[in-house]
N, C-alpha and C positions, 0 to 999 in steps of 0.2 A: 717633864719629858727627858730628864737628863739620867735617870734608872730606867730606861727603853729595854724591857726584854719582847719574848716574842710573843707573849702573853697578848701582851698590852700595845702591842704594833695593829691592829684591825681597826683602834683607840684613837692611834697615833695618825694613822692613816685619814681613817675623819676628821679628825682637825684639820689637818692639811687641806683636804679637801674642801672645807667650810671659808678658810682664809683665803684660799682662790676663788673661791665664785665672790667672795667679800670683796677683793680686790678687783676681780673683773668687774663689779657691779659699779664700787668705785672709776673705775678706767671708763667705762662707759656712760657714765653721767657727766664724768669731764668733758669727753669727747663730742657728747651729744651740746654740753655748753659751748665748748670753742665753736662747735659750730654757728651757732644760733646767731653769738659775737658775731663771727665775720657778715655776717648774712644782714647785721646791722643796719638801719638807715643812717646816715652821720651826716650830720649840717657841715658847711664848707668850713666852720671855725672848728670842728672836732676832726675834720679833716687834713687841714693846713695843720694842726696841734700834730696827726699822726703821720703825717709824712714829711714834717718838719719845715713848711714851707708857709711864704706871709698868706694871707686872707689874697690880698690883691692880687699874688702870680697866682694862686688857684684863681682868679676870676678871670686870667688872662690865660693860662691855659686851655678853661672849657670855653673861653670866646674861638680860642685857635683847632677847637677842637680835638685837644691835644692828653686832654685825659678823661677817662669814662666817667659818665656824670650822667645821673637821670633829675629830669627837667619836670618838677609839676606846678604849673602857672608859673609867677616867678621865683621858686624855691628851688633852690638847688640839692640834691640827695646824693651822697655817697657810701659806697661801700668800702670794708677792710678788705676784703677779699679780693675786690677789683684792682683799689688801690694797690695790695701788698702784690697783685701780677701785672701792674703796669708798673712801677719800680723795679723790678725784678727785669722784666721785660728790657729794660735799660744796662744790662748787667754786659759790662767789657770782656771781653776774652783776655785770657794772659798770654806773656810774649810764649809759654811752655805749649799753651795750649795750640794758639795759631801753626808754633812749629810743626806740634805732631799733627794738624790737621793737615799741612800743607803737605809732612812726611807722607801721610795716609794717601794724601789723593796721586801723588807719586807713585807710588807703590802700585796704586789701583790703574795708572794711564803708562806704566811699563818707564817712566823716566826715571833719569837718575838723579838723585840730590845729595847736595852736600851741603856742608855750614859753612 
């Protein structure tokens, strides 16, 4: 492809064209995986393993009710998905961010603010 005249550009073109849908077909076999993944059941030990925590505070969590957890008899079942937005769900604001919200709602109630 590196002698491209204009000849051989309708050539060049298809190729291109083949490598992308190659590539989309690729992207979306990923994407269809990553999904499937999160959608995973995961015992409370592949669990504590992914959100870094012991066996026993995951069993005192779902006693406290305090993270998403499906119950069948006495097995415990989780998911990545759930997991990775109740971690997340957890997520601090920064001192940048608090300010400009506090700026923002200033702004919006006519007050004046300073640092």
């Amino acid at each position: 492809m590196n002698d491209l005249t204009f000849e051989k550009l309708p050539q060049a073109v298809t190729q291109i064209y083949d490598k992308l849908e190659k590539i989309e077909r690729l992207l979306e076999a990923q994407h269809n995986v990553d999904r499937i993944d999160s959608d995973k059941l995961l015992t409370i030990r592949e669990a504590a393993e992914i959100i870094h925590l012991s066996v026993p505070t995951i069993y005192g969590l779902v006693q406290r009710q305090e993270i998403p957890v499906c119950k069948k008899g006495k097995r415990l079942y989780f998911t990545q998905k759930e997991l990775t937005h109740w971690i997340k769900s957890g997520r601090k604001k920064t001192v940048e961010e608090i300010q400009s919200e506090a700026s923002q709602y200033m702004i919006r109630k006519g007050l004046k603010y300073g640092k």
